[in-house]
C-alpha positions as CSV (number, residue, x, y, z in Angstrom):
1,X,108.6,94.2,118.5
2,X,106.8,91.8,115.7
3,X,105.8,95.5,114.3
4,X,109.1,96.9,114.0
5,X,110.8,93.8,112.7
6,X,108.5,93.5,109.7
7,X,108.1,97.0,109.1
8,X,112.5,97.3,109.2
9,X,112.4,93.9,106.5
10,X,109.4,95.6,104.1
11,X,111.3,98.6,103.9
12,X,114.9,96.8,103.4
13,X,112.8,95.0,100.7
14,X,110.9,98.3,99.3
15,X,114.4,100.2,98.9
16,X,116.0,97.0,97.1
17,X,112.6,97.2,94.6
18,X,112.7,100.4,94.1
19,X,114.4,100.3,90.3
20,X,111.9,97.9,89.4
21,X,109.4,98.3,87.1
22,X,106.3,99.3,88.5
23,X,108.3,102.0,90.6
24,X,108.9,102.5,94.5
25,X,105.4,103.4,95.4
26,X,104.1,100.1,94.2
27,X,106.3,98.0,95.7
28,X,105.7,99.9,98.9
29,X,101.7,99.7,97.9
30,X,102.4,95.6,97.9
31,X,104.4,95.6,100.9
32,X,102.0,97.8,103.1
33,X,99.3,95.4,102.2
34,X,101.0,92.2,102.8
35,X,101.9,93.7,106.4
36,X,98.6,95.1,106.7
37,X,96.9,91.4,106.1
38,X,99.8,89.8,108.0
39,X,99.1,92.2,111.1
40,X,95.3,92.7,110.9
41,X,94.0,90.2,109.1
42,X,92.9,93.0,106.0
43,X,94.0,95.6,103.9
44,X,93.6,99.4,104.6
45,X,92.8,101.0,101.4
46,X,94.7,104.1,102.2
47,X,97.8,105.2,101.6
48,X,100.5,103.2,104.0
49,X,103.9,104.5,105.1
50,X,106.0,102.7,102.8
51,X,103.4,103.5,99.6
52,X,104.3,107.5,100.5
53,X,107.8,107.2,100.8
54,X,107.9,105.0,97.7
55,X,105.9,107.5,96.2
56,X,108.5,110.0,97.7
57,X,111.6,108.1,96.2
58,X,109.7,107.8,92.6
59,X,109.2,112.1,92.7
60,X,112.9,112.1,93.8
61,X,114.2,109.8,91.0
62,X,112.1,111.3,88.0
63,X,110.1,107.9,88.3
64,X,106.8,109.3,89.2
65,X,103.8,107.3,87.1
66,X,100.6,106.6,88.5
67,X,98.2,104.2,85.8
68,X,96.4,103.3,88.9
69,X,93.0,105.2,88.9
70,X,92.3,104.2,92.2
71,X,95.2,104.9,93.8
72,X,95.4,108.2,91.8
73,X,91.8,109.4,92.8
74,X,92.7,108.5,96.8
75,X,96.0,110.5,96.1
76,X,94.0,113.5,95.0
77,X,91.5,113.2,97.9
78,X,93.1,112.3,100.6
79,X,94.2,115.9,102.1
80,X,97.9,115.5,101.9
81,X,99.0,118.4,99.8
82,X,102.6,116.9,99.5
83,X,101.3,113.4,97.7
84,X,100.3,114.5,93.5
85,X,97.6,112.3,91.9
């Protein structure tokens, strides 16, 4: 129940962030990481629900810019043909 509760707030939080600057997929980057830490103590590296439909929202709006390498080198490798590094 904890689950679905913070998962419903991050993403009420994600879609109110997502005209900031830095784009949707970082602020659902940030908030899959700060659940992740909350939840299990550490951060998954890959790439959480709310960073792929950020990422998602940012194709959508014309908002797509990736200037993290990292994040752009585990979009490019990580098998999902519908993420673009």
């Amino acid at each position: 129940m904890l689950k679905v509760i913070a998962t419903a707030a991050a993403a009420t939080a994600m879609l109110s962030l997502a005209a900031c600057d830095g784009g949707a997929e970082r602020s659902g980057e940030n908030l899959d990481s700060s659940i992740e830490e909350a939840l299990q103590g550490h951060e998954n590296l890959g790439d959480g629900p709310l960073e792929q439909a950020g990422e998602s929202i940012d194709e959508i709006s014309g908002n797509q810019q990736n200037d993290d390498a990292a994040d752009a080198i585990n979009d490019a490798t990580d098998g999902d043909s519908s993420t673009n590094p």
